[in-house]
C-alpha positions in Angstrom: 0.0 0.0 0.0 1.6 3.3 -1.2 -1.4 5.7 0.2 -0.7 8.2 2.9 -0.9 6.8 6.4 -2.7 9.0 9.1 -2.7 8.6 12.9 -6.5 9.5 14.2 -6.9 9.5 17.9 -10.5 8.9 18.9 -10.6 9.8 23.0 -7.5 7.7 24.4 -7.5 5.0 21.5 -5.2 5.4 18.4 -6.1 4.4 15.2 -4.5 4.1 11.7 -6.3 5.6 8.6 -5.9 6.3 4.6 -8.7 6.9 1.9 -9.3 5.3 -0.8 -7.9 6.9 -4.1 -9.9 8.6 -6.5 -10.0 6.5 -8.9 -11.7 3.6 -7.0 -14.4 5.7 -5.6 -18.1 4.6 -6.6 -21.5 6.6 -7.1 -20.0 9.8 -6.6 -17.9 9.1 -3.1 -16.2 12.2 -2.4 -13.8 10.7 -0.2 -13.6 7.3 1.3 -11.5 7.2 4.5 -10.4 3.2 6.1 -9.6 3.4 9.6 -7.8 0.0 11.8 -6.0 -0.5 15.2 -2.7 -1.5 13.6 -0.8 -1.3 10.4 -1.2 -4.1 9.2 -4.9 -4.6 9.6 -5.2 -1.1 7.2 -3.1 -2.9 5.1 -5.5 -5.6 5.1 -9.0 -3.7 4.9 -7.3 -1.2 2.3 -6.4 -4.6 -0.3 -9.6 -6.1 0.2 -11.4 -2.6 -0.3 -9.6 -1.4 -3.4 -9.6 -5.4 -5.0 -13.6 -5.5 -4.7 -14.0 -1.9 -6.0 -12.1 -3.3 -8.8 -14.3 -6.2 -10.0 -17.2 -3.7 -9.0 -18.7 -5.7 -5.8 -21.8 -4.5 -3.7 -20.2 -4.1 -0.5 -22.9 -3.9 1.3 -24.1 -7.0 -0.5 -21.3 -9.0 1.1 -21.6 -7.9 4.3 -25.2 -9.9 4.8 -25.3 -13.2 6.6 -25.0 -15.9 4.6 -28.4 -16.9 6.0 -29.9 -13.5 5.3 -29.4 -14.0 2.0 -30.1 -17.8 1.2 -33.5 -16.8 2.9 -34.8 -13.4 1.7 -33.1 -13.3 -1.6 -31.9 -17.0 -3.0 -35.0 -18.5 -2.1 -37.4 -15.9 -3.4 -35.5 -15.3 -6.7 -35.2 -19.6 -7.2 -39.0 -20.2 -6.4 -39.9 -19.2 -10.0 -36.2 -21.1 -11.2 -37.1 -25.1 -10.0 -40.4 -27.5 -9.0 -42.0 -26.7 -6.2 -41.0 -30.3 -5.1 -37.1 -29.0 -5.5 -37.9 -25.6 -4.3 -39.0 -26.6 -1.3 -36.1 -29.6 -0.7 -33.5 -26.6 -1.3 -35.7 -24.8 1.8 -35.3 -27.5 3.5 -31.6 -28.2 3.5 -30.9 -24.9 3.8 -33.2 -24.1 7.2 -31.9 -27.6 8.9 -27.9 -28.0 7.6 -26.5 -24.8 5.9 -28.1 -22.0 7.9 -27.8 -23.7 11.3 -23.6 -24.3 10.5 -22.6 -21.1 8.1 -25.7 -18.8 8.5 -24.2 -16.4 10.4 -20.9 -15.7 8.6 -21.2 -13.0 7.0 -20.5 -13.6 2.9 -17.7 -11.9 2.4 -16.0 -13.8 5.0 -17.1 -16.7 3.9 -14.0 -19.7 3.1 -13.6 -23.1 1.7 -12.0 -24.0 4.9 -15.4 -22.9 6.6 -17.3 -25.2 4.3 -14.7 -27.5 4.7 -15.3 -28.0 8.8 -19.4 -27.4 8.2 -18.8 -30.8 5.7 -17.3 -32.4 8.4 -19.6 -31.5 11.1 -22.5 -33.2 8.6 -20.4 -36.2 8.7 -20.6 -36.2 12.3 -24.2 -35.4 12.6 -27.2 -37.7 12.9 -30.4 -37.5 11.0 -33.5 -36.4 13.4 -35.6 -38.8 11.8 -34.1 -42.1 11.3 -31.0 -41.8 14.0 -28.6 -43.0 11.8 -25.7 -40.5 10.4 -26.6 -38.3 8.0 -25.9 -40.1 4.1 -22.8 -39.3 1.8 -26.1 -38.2 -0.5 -27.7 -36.2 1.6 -24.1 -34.0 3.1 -23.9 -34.3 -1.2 -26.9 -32.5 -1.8 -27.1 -30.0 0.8 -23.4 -29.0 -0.3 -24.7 -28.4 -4.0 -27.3 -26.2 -2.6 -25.0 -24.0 -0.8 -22.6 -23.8 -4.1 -26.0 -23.3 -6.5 -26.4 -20.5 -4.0 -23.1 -18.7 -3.4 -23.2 -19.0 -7.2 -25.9 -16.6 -7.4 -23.9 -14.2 -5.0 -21.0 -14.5 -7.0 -23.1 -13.4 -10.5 -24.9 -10.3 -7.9 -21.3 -9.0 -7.2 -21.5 -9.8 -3.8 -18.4 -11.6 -3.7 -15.6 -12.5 -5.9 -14.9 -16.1 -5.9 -18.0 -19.4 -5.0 -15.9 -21.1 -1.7 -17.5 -24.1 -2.1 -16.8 -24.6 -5.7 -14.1 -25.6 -5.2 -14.5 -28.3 -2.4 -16.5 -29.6 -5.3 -14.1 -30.5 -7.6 -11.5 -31.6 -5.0 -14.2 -34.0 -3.7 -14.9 -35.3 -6.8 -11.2 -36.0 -8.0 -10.3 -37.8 -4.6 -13.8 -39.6 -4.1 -13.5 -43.6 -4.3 -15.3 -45.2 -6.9 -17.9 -47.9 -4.5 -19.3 -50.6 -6.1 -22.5 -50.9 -4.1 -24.3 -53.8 -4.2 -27.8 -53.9 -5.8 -30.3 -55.1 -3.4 -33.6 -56.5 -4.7 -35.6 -59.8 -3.6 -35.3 -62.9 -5.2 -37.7 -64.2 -7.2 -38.7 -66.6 -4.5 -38.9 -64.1 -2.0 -41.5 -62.0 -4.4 -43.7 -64.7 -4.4 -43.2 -64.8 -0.6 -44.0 -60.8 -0.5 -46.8 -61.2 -2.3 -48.6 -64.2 -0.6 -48.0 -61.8 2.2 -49.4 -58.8 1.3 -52.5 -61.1 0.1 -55.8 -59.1 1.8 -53.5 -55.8 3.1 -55.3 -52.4 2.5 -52.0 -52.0 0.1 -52.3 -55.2 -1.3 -52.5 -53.6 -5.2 -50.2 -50.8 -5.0 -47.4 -53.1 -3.6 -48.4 -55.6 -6.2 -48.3 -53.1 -9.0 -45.2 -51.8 -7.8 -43.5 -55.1 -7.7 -45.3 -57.2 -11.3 -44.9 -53.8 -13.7 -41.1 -51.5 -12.1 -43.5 -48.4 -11.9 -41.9 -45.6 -9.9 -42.7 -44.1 -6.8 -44.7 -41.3 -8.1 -45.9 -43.0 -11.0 -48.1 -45.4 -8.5 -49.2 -42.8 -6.9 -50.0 -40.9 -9.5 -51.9 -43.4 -11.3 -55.7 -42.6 -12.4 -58.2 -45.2 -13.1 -58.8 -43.6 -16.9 -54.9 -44.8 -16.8 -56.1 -48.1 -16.3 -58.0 -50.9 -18.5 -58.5 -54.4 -16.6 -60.3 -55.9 -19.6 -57.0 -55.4 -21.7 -54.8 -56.0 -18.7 -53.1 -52.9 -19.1 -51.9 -49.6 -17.6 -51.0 -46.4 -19.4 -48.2 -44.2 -17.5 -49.3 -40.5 -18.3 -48.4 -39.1 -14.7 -46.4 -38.9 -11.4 -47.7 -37.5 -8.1 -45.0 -35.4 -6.2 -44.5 -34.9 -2.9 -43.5 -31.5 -1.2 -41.6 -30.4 1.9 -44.1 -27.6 2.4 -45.2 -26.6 5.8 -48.3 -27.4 7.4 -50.8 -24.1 6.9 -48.3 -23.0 3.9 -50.3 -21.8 0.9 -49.5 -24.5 -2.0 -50.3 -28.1 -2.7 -48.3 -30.9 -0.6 -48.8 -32.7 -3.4 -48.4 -32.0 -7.2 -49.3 -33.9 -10.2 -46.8 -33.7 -13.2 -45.9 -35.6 -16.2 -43.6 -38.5 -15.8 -39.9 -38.3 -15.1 -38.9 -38.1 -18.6 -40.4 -38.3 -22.1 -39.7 -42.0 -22.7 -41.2 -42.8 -19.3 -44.8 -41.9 -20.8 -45.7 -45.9 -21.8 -48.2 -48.7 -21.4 -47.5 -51.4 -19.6 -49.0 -55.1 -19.4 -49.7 -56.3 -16.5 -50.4 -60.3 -15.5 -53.4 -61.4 -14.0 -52.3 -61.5 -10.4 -51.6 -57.4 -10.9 -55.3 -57.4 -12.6 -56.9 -59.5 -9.5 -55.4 -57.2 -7.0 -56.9 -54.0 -8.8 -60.3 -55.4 -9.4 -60.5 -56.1 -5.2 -58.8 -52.5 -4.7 -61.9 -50.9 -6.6 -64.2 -52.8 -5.1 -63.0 -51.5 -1.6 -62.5 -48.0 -2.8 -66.6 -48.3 -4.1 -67.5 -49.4 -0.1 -65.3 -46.4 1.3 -66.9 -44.2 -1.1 -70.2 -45.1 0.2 -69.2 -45.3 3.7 -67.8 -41.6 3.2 -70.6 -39.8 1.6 -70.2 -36.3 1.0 -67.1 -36.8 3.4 -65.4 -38.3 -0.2 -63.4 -36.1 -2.6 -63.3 -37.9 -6.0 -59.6 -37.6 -7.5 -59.8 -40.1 -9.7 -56.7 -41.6 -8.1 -56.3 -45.7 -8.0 -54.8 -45.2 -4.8 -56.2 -42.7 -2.1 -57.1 -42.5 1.2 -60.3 -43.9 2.9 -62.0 -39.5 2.0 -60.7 -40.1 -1.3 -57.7 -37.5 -1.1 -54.1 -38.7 -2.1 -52.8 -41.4 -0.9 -50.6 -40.7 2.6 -47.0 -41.9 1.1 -45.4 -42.4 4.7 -48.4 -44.8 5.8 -47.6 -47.0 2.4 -43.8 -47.1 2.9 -44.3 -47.8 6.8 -46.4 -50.5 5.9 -44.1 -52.1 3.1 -40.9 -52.1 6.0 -43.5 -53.8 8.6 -44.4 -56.7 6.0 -40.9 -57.3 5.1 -40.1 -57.6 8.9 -42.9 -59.8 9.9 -42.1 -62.3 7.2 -38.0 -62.4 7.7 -37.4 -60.8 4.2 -34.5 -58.3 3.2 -34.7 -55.4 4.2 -35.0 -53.2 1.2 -36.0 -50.0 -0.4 -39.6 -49.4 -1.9 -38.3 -48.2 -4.9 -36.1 -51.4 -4.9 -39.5 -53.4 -5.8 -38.9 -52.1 -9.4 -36.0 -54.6 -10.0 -37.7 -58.2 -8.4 -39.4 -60.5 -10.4 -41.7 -62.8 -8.5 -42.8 -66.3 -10.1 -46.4 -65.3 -10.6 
């Protein structure tokens, strides 16, 4: 630093100051003055000054909290940028992992050593809800969040430089390649699954789930115009989402959208054990319809609950870990169901 040091007394305390030079003020400063307790703090504040009046950065921008501005500006700006399904995952990650671990740094002191040690903390952490240790997916994701986000301060001139893009590309150059192991029942134990699902209220979904490799949201999503039992067939035309949204927040929870991709829009045969299983599942959706009156809200849905409103996902999966239990099978995912093919 080559500017013209002045010592400033302020009652008994001495302090160091210089101004900024001309040619670095902005929106007509008429004089910019940096003041610090030592040397080589002014020599510090005036660098980082003068380097982000170069690239042209909103200073008052970078001062914010990093949780300040995930919450009233990243989150407002990406609502109209993703799903509301993603939109409100990204909420989600951000209000229980990033916020609570780098919300109040403020961005411009923000470093990839701090997102190094709030990676390591995940690592350490265990997940509220299952009590297991948070997932190398799940520290994953909430890490591309906060670099999706610091990106967007980065393109705002709030900072110079994303800090955790480049714990990204480190990770990804020293991360092991695992070979995990696919995990899906035998074609024995499908038969055993579905002798024992035989006469559950989710007899048909876990039967269509497991004769056809329909997805998640594509069962849940199914409508009975989808379906035609004469032809033993089912047409896949959408999936039923699932949002984070809070209770009394204005929005669906749920959200019905075309299938994952374009190719995924198809008919599928399905063999008469599947057809048997949906023919009993209308018939018991006819009684609760009856039963429910003007209590019922007609969706057209194959698989609801007993009003007629979506189907509660968390009751189904719940259900699906409780049968594999009882009847000593493996352990395994729904969505695993897609690659088991039971000797109908």
């Amino acid at each position: 630093m080559h500017n013209r040091i002045k010592i400033k007394w302020r009652g008994k305390r001495k302090y160091f100051a210089t101004e900024i030079p001309i040619q670095y003020r902005q929106g007509g400063e008429a004089r910019k003055e940096i003041m610090a307790t030592s040397r080589e703090e002014l020599e510090r504040k005036f660098d980082e000054e003068v380097a982000s009046r170069k690239l042209r950065l909103d200073r008052a921008g970078g001062r914010r909290l990093l949780s300040d501005f995930l919450v009233s500006e990243f989150l407002p700006f990406y609502r109209n940028e993703v799903e509301p399904q993603t939109w409100c995952d990204y909420r989600h990650h951000i209000e229980a992992r990033i916020a609570p671990g780098l919300g109040a740094i403020r961005l411009e002191d923000l470093t990839a050593r701090h997102v190094d040690q709030w990676t390591l903390s995940l690592r350490e952490t265990t997940s509220k809800r299952t009590g297991r240790p948070l997932s190398d997916r799940t520290i994953d994701y909430s890490l591309a969040i906060l670099r999706r986000a610091l990106q967007f301060a980065v393109d705002w001139r709030y900072v110079s430089v994303n800090p955790a893009s480049s714990r990204v590309r480190a990770a990804r150059r020293r991360k092991r390649v695992r070979i995990s192991t696919l995990r899906f029942l035998s074609p024995d134990q499908a038969k055993q699954f579905l002798d024992a699902v035989r006469g559950d209220r989710f007899e048909a979904l876990y039967t269509l789930a497991i004769t056809t490799g329909m997805r998640q949201g594509e069962l849940f999503g199914l409508n009975w115009s989808d379906v035609d039992l004469a032809a033993s067939k089912v047409t896949i035309n959408h999936s039923l989402a699932h949002t984070k949204r809070k209770r009394g927040e204005a929005g669906d929870r749920v959200i019905l959208k075309g299938p994952k991709t374009t190719g995924s829009r198809r008919t599928i045969e399905i063999p008469q054990v599947t057809v048997a299983a949906l023919q009993t599942h209308r018939q018991r959706q006819v009684e609760l319809h009856d039963a429910a009156g003007d209590g019922w809200c007609e969706t057209g849905f194959v698989f609801t609950s007993r009003r007629g409103t979506p189907i509660d996902r968390g009751n189904a999966l719940h259900r699906f870990q409780d049968i594999l239990k009882e009847h000593a099978l493996p352990r395994i995912r729904f969505y695993d169901l897609r690659h088991a093919r039971p000797r109908c």
